[in-house]
Structures are given as C-alpha cells and as structure tokens.
C-alpha positions as CSV (number, residue, x, y, z in Angstrom):
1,X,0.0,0.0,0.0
2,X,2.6,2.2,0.7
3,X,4.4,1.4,-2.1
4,X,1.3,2.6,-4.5
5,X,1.5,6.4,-2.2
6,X,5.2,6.6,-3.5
7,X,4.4,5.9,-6.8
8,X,1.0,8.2,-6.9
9,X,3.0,11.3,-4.9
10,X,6.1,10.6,-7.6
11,X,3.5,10.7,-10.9
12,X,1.9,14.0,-9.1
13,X,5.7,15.8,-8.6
14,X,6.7,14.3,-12.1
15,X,3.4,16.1,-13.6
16,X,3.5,19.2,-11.6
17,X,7.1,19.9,-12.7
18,X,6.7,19.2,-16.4
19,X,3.4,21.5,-16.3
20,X,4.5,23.8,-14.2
21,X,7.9,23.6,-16.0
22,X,6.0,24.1,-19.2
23,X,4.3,27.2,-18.0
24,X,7.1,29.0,-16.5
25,X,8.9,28.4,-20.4
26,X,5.8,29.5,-22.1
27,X,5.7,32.4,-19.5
28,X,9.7,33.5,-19.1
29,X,10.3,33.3,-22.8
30,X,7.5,36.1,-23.1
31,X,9.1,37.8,-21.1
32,X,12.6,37.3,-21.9
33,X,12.1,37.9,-25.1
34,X,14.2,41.0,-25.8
35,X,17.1,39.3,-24.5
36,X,18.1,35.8,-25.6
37,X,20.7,35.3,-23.1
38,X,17.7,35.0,-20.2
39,X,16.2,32.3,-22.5
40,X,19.4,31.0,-22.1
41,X,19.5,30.8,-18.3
42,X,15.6,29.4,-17.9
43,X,16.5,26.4,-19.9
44,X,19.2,26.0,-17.9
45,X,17.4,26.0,-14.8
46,X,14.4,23.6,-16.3
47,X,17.0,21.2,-17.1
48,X,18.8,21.3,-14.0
49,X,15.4,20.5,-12.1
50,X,14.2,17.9,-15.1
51,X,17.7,15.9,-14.5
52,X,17.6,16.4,-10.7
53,X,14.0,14.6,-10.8
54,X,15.0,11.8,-13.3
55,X,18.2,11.0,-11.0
56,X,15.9,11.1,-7.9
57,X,14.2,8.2,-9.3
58,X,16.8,6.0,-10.8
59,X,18.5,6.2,-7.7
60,X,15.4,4.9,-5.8
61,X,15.2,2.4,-8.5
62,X,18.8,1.2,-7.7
63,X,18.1,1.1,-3.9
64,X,14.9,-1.1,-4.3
65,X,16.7,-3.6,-6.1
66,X,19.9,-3.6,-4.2
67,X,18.2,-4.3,-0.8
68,X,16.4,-7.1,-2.3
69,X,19.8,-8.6,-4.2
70,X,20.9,-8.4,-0.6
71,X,18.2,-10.1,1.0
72,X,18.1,-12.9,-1.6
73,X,22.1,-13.3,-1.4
74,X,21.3,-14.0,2.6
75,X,18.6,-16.0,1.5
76,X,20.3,-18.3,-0.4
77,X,23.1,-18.5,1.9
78,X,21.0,-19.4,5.1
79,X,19.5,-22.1,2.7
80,X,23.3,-23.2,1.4
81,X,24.4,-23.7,5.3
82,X,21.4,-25.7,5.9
83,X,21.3,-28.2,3.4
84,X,25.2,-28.1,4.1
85,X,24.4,-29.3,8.3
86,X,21.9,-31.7,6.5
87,X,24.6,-33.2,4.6
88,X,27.0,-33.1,7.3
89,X,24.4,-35.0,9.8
90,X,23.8,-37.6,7.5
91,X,27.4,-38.4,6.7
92,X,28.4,-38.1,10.4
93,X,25.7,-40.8,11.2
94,X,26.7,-42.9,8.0
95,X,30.4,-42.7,9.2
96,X,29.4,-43.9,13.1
97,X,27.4,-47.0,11.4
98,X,25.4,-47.2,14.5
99,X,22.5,-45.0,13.9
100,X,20.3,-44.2,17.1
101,X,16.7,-43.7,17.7
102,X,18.3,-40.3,18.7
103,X,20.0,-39.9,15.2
104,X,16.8,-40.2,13.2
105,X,14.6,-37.9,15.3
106,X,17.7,-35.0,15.3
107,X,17.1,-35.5,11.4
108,X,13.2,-35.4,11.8
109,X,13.8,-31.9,13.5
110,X,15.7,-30.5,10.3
111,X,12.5,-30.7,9.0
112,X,11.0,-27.8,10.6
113,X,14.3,-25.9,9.9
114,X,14.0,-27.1,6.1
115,X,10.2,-26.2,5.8
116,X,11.1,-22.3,6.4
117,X,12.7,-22.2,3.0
118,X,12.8,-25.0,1.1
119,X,11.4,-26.6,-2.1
120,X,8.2,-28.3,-2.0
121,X,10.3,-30.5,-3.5
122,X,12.8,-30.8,-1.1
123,X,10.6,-31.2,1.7
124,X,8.8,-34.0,-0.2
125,X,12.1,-36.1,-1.1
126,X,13.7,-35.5,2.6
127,X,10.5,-37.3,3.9
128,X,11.1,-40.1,1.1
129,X,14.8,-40.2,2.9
130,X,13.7,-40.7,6.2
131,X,11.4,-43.1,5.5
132,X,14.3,-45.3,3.8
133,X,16.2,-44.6,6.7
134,X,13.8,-45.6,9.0
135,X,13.4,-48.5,7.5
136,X,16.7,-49.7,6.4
137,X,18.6,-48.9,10.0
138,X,15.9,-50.4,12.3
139,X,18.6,-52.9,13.9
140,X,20.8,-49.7,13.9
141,X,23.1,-51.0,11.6
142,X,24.2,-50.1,7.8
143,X,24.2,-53.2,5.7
144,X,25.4,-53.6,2.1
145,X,22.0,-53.8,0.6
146,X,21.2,-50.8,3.0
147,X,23.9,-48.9,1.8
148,X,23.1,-49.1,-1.8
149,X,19.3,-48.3,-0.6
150,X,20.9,-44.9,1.3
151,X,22.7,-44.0,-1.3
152,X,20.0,-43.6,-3.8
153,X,17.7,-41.6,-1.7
154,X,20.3,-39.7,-0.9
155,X,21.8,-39.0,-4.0
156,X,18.0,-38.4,-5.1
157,X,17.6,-35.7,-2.3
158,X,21.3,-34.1,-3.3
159,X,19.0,-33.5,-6.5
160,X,16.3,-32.0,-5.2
161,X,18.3,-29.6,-3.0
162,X,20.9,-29.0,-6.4
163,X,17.9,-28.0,-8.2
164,X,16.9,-25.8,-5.0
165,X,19.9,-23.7,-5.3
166,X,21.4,-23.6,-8.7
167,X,18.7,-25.9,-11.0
168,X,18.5,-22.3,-13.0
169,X,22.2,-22.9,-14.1
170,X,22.0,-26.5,-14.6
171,X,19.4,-25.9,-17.1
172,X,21.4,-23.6,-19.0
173,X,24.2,-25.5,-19.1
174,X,22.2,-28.3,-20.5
175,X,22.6,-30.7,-17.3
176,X,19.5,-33.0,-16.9
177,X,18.6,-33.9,-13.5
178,X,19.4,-37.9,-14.3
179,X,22.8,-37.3,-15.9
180,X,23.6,-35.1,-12.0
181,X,21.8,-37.8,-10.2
182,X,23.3,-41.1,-12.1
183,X,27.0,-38.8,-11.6
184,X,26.1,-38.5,-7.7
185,X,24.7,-42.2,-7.5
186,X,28.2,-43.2,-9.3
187,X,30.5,-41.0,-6.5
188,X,28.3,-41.9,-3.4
189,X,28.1,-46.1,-4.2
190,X,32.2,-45.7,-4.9
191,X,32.2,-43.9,-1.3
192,X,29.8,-46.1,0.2
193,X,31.9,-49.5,-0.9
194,X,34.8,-47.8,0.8
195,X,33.1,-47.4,3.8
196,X,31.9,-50.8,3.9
197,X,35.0,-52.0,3.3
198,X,37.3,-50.0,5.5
C-alpha cells in the first residue's frame, strides 16, 4: 500500500514539474524575449530540475533492487548452510554405522528448519529419505544392501536440493537432472563401498 503512495506522490511531482515547467517556459520566454541570453538561463534552470527529478528516481530504483539482491544473497546462503548441516548429519551418522533412535529424530527436526525455505520439493524427497532410513537402520546397523538403498535416496535428495539452489544454471548449461543424479549415484556407491570395506 505504501508502495502505490510513493508511486502516486512521484507521478503528481513528475506532472507538476513538467506542467508547471512548461508554463514558466511559455511564461519566461514572453518575457525574456528582448534578451536571448535570459532564454538562455531558464533552460538551464528547467533542465537542472528535469535531471535532478530523473536522478531522484533512478537512484530509488537502484536502492529497491539492491536491498532485495541483498536479502536474496542472505537467503540463499542461510539455505546453502542448511542443506550443508543436512549433509554433514547424514554423513556423520553414516560414518558412526550405528545409527540411534536419537540420530533419526535430530534428522526429523531438520524438518522444521528445512520447511522455512525449502522446495516443496525438497521437503517431499527428505520425507522419502527418512522413511528409507527408518526402514533400512531399524537394527541400527548399515548393511550392504542398505547402503546401496541410502545411497540412492540420498543422491536423489542431493537433486532435489541441487535443483533448490542452482537448477537455474544446470538448465542452462544443458545438465538433466538424471545425468547429475546417475553422476552422484556413481560418487556416493564408490564412497559407500569404501566405507563398507574400510
């Protein structure tokens, strides 16, 4: 609302100067008419207050959109250190291969955290996660057959939060979500046989 008052004062000034502006040259030519040089001077004047006016509102222009490049840089970066923890919980609980009843309901809390400012999307594939999780760790343990179970819902929630953040340049760079997902699936199994091993 009170963005459609600075808009309707700014149209009133912007008319009321280029009227009254129009006027005062109509009106001081007449007068000045004898004597060029006075001509002169009012144009001088009108186009000092014409440029004054059209600074005026680029520069508001600019601060509008800078506070809100700000506020989505923050944005994006409270979302990038969340998804970040995410990832860092998960590995720390893959790496301990004894995952708790205390472990999956710290993960069940990220989702209030996550539901501030994620994806639908996001939201939707996390619960998908937790339910594998659930399921797969109920003697607390990470089997093989687990593993390869974990590792797809996780690579397909790395997707989900990938196209979160940056899908806008995957999609100009002509990366398809299954070529980054089969890529992830590749790097994580590779990780997880390490794990299993070691």
């Amino acid at each position: 609302m009170k963005n459609i008052l600075d808009k309707t004062i700014l149209i009133l000034l912007t008319g009321i100067t280029f009227i009254g502006g129009y006027a005062f040259l109509r009106y001081a030519y007449k007068v000045t008419d004898s004597t060029p040089f006075t001509q002169e001077i009012v144009l001088i004047i009108l186009g000092t207050v014409a440029t004054i006016l059209i600074t005026a509102l680029l520069l508001r222009k600019q601060s509008a959109v800078e506070i809100e490049k700000e506020q989505s840089i923050k944005f994006i970066d409270l979302k990038t250190r969340t998804y970040e923890d995410l990832i860092a919980k998960i590995e720390e609980m893959t790496l301990g291969r004894d995952i708790t009843d205390s472990d999956v309901v710290r993960l069940q809390f990220i989702t209030h955290r996550l539901a501030i400012f994620s994806s639908p999307q996001v939201l939707e594939e996390f619960q998908r996660f937790l339910e594998v999780l659930i399921q797969k760790t109920r003697d607390g343990k990470i089997s093989r057959d687990d593993s390869v179970s974990l590792a797809e819902s996780l690579a397909n929630l790395t997707v989900k939060i990938r196209a979160d953040l940056i899908g806008e340049m995957d999609s100009r760079e002509n990366y398809s979500k299954d070529k980054i997902r089969k890529q992830i699936l590749m790097n994580s199994s590779e990780s997880m046989e390490l794990l299993i091993k070691g």
